[in-house]
N, C-alpha and C positions, 0 to 999 in steps of 0.2 A: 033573904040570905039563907042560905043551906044552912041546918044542924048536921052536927058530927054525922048523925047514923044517917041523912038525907046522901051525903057526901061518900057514904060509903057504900050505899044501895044503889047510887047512882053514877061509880063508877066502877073500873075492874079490882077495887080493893077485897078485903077483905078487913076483919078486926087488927088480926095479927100485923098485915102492912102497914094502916094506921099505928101501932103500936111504936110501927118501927121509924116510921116518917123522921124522927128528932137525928137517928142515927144517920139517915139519908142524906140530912142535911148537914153532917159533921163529914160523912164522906165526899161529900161533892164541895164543901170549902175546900178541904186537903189536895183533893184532884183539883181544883181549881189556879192553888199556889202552887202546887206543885207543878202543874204546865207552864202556869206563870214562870217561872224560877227558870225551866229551862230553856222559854222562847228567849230570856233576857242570857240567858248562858252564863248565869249564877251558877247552876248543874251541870256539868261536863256532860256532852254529845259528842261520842266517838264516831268517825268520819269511817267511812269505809273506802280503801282503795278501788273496791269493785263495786258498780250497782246491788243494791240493796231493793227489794221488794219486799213488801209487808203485806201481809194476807191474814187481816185477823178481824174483827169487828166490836160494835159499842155496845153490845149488850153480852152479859155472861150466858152461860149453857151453851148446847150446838145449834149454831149455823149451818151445817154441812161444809164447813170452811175447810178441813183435812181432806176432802176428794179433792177442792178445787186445785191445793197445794199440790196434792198431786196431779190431775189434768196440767197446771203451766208447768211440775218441774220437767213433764213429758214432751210437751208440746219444743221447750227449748233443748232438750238432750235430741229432741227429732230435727231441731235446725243446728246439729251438730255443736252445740253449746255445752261446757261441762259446769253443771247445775252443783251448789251447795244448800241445804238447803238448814235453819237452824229452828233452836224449839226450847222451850222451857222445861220438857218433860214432865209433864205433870205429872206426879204421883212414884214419881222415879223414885228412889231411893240412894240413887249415886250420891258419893262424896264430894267427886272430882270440882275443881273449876270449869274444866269443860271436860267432857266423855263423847269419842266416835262413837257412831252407832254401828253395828256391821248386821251380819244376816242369821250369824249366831250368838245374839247380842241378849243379854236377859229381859222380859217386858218391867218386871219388878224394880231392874235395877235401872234402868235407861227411860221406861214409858213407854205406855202401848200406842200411841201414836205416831212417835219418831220411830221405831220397827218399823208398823204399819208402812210409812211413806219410804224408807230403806228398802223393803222388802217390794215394793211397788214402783220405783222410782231408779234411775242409776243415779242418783246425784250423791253425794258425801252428804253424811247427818252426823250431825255435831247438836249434841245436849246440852245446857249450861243456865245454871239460874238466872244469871244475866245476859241477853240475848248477846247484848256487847261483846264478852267473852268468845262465844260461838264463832261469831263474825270472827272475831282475831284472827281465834285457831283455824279458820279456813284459810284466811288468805294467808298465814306464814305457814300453812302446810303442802296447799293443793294451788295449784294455777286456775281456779274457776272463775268464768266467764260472768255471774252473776252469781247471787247470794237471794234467797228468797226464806224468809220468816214466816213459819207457821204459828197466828200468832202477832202478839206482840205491838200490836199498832199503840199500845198504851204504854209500850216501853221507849222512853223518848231518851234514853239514856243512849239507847245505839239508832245512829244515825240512817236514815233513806233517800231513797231516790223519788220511790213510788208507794204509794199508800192504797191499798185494796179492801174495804170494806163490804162485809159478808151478809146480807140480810136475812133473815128468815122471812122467804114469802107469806107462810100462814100469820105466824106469830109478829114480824115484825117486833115494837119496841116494847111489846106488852102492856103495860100499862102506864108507861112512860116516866117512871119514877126512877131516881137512884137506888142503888144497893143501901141495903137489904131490901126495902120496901119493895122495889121494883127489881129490875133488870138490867137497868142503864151502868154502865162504866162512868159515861161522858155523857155532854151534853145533845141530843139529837141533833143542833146547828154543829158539829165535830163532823157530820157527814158529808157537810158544804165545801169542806177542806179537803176532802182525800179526793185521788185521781179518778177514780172508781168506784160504784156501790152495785155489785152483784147479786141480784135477786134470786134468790136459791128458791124457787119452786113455785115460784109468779110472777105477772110482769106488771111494770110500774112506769109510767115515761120517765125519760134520764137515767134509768136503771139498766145493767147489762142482768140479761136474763139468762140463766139457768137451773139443771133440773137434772135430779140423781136417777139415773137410769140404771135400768139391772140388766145385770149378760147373763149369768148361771147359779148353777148351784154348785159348790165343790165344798166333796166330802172331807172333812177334817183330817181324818188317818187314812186314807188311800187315794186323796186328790182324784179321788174319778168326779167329773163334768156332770150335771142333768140339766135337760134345756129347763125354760123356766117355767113350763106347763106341768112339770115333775110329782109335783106337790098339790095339786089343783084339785076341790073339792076331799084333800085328806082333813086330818087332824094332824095338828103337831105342836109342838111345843116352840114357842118366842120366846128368845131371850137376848133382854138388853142391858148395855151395862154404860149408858151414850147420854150425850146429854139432851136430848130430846127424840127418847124411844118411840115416842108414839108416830112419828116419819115413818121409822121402820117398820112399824105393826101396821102401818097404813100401806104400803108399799105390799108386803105380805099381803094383805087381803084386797089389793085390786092383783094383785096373783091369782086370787081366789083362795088363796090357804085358809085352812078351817084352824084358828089361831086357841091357843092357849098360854096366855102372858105370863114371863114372870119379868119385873123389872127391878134390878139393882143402880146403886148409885154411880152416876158416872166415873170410869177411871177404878171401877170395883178388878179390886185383885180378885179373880176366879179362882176356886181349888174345888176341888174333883165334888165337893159333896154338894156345891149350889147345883148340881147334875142328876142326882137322886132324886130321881121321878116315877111314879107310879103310870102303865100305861105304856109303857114301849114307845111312846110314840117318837117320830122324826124331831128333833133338836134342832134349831132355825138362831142361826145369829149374826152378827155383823162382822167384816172383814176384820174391826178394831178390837173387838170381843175375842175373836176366835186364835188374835196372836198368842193370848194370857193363858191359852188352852191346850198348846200343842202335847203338851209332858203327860197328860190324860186322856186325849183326843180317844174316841171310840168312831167305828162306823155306823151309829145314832146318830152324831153329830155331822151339823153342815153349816156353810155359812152363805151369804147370798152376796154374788161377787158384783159393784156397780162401778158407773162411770158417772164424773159430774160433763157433761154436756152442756157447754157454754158459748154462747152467741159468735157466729163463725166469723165474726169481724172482732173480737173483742183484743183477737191475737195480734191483731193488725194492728189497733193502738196500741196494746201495750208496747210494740216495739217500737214505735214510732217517737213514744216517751222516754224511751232509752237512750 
């Protein structure tokens, strides 16, 4: 039989996980009744008049799940579909029950993500702490064809169609534990259930495979383009504020970029002095990063423009589920 410390050398723990294990296991009863509750519809599940897709995953941190949101809301505005698409806004600051998002919308006040997919996307964005909500204000405002959730696969309060689950190909489910200890939301068999589990950046059989591809560089304050050889063999400075930066620092240097890190906490409100760098060097950050940025944007600053590139059948079922 393993000892504590055997247990903890011999898996991907650490002390402090161990410490946390009791709490993991008070989060995972709660999530547990509480899905109970609403399979039995002791919890109200609001119905949506229009198809509902959910695009989110079982573990916390990033997935790369905000490109894919954006690849399908594109992919259906390209089959002449008018796309809505809704979000919790994390870190937003709105009041509202539900808040549009539009193209001069605050990142503060709304979330740097629903911007992000607004300013990347034609589809309507709607914010609201309860994804439910979101859903409403779409269809009693707009005539859209579908509803798609960035997000949210754990909110069982607003009803779906389709469930898309987001993997990270490196990391996967970490070390397989619940919150805090772990990573887990839900239970790993939660993945047997959804329609889909998209492998973000490796391939797995039964899995739809995709991979965050880069097109350019474009400069913060003067939108001018650099291919992506631009930067190759410089020095410059990374900056992340995402929930799993080190994608992006990795991505940067099969660029060849000659990297210097700094990382902030996911959903990090930016203001001009986390910029104050010694060194001139070029400024590197992510499309998500660089919304929170515009109001101090320099021409130091760039951000690195990508696409999620997703298995060229996967369009094909998902409509077919529709």
């Amino acid at each position: 039989m393993l000892s504590i410390t055997s247990f903890i050398n011999h898996s991907k723990f650490g002390l402090v996980n161990f410490l946390l294990l009791p709490f993991s296991a008070i989060f995972f009863i709660f999530s547990y009744i509480r899905l109970c509750l609403y399979k039995v519809r002791l919890l109200k599940v609001s119905v949506s008049s229009v198809p509902v897709i959910v695009i989110g995953n079982i573990t916390a941190g990033g997935t790369g799940k905000t490109p894919i949101v954006i690849a399908v809301a594109n992919y259906f505005a390209s089959r002449n579909k008018i796309v809505g698409v809704v979000s919790r806004g994390y870190g937003g600051e709105y009041t509202q029950e539900s808040l549009e998002v539009t193209l001069t919308s605050d990142p503060i006040n709304c979330g740097d993500e629903p911007l992000l997919i607004k300013q990347q996307t034609e589809a309507f964005v709607v914010v609201a702490k309860k994804r439910s909500n979101a859903v409403k204000f779409l269809t009693e405002n707009y005539s859209v064809d579908l509803i798609i959730s960035d997000d949210g696969l754990q909110h069982y309060a607003m009803g779906r169609d389709i469930e898309i689950a987001v993997i990270d190909g490196h990391n996967r489910l970490g070390n397989g534990w619940f919150l805090p200890a772990g990573p887990l939301r839900e239970t790993k068999k939660r993945l047997k259930s959804v329609d889909f589990i998209i492998n973000n950046g490796s391939h797995m059989e039964g899995e739809i495979s995709s991979k965050i591809e880069a097109n350019c560089y474009i400069n913060l304050a003067t939108n001018e383009k650099k291919d992506l050889d631009f930067f190759k063999s410089k020095k410059c400075f990374a900056i992340a504020g995402i929930g799993n930066p080190d994608n992006f620092y990795s991505l940067l240097e099969e660029l060849g970029v000659n990297l210097i890190t700094k990382t902030f906490a996911d959903h990090h409100k930016f203001i001009e002095k986390d910029f104050e760098f010694k060194g001139g060097y070029p400024i590197l950050m992510t499309a998500k990063d660089c919304v929170k940025c515009k109001q101090f944007a320099t021409s130091q600053m760039w951000y690195l423009s990508v696409d999620a590139k997703i298995s060229s059948d996967f369009y094909q079922q998902l409509e077919s589920k529709l």
